[in-house]
PLY file of the C-alpha trace (Angstrom):
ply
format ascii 1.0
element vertex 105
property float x
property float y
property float z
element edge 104
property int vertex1
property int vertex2
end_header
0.00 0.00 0.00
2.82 2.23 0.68
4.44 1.71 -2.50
1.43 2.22 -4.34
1.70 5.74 -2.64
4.73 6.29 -2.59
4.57 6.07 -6.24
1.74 7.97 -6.82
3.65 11.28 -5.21
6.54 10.79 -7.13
4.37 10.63 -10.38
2.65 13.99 -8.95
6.26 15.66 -8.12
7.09 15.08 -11.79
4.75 16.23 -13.64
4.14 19.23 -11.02
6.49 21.90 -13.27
4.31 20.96 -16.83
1.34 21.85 -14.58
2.73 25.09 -13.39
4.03 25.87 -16.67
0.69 25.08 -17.99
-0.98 27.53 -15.65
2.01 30.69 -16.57
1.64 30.65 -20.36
1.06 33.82 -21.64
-0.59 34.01 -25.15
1.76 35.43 -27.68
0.83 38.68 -28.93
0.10 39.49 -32.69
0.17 43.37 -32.79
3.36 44.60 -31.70
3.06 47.61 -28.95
1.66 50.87 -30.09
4.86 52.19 -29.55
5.95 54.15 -32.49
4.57 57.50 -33.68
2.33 56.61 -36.52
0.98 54.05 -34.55
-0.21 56.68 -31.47
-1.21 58.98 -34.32
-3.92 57.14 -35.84
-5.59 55.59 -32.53
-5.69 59.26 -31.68
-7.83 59.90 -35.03
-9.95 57.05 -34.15
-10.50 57.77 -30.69
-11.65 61.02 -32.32
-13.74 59.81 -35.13
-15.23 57.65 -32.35
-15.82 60.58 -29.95
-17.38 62.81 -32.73
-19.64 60.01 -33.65
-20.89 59.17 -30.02
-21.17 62.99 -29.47
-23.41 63.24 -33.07
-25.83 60.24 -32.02
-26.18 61.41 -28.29
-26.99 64.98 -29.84
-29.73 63.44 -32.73
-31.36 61.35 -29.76
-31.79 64.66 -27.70
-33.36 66.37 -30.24
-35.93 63.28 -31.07
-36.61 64.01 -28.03
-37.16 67.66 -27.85
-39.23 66.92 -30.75
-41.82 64.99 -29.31
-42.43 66.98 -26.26
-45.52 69.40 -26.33
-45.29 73.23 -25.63
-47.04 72.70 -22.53
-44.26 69.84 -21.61
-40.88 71.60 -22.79
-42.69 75.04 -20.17
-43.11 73.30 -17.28
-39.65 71.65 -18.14
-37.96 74.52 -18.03
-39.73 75.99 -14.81
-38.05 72.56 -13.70
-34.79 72.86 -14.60
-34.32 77.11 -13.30
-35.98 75.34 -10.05
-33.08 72.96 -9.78
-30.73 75.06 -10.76
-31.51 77.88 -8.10
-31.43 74.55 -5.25
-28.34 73.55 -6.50
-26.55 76.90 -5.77
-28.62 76.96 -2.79
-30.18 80.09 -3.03
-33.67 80.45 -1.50
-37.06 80.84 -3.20
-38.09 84.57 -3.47
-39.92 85.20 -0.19
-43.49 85.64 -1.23
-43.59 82.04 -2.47
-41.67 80.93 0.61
-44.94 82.85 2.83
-47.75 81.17 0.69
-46.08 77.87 1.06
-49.07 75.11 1.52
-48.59 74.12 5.12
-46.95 77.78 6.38
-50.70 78.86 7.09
0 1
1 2
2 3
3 4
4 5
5 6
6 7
7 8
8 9
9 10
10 11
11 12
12 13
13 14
14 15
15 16
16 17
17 18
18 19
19 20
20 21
21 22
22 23
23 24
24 25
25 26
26 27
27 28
28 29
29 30
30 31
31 32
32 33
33 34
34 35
35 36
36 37
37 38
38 39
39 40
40 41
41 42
42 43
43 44
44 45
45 46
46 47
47 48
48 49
49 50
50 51
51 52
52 53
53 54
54 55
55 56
56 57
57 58
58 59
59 60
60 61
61 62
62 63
63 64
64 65
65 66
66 67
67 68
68 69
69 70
70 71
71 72
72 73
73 74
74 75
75 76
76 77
77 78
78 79
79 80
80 81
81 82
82 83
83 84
84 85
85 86
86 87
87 88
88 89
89 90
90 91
91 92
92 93
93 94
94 95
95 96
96 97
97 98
98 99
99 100
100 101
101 102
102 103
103 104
């Protein structure tokens, strides 16, 4: 029994380094570095192509939007957004409003 296990580790201890090996491989690389000039050059015009292209679609989907919203709707959106605006900076309502508050009564 012993021997039977004793040979089973030394089969283990031998083939331990192809397992380790195995598990370290790196995949060899096809492109070489973008290292060189021309190389940064033109993934700096694609990254801008990209860029202008994202910024273009993002800009058309906004103004679908705007499109479809009613005069009524882009008002009271508006009111919305000076609202927000005036919390963010943290600047009070004017004081009249503040007074005829529901609930200040």
């Amino acid at each position: 029994m012993q021997k039977k296990i004793k040979i089973i580790i030394l089969l283990l201890i031998c083939f331990f380094p192809f397992l380790i090996a195995a598990q370290e491989a790196k995949p060899e690389q096809d492109k070489a570095p973008a290292s060189s000039r021309m190389q940064r050059k033109k993934a700096k015009q694609k990254w801008k192509e990209n860029r202008i292209n994202e910024k273009a679609q993002a800009k058309g989907l906004k103004d679908y939007h705007k499109k479809l919203q009613t005069k009524k709707t882009n008002k009271r959106m508006r009111k919305q957004k000076r609202k927000s605006e005036k919390l963010r900076t943290n600047k009070k309502e004017f004081f009249i409003i503040r007074w005829l508050k529901y609930g200040r009564h």
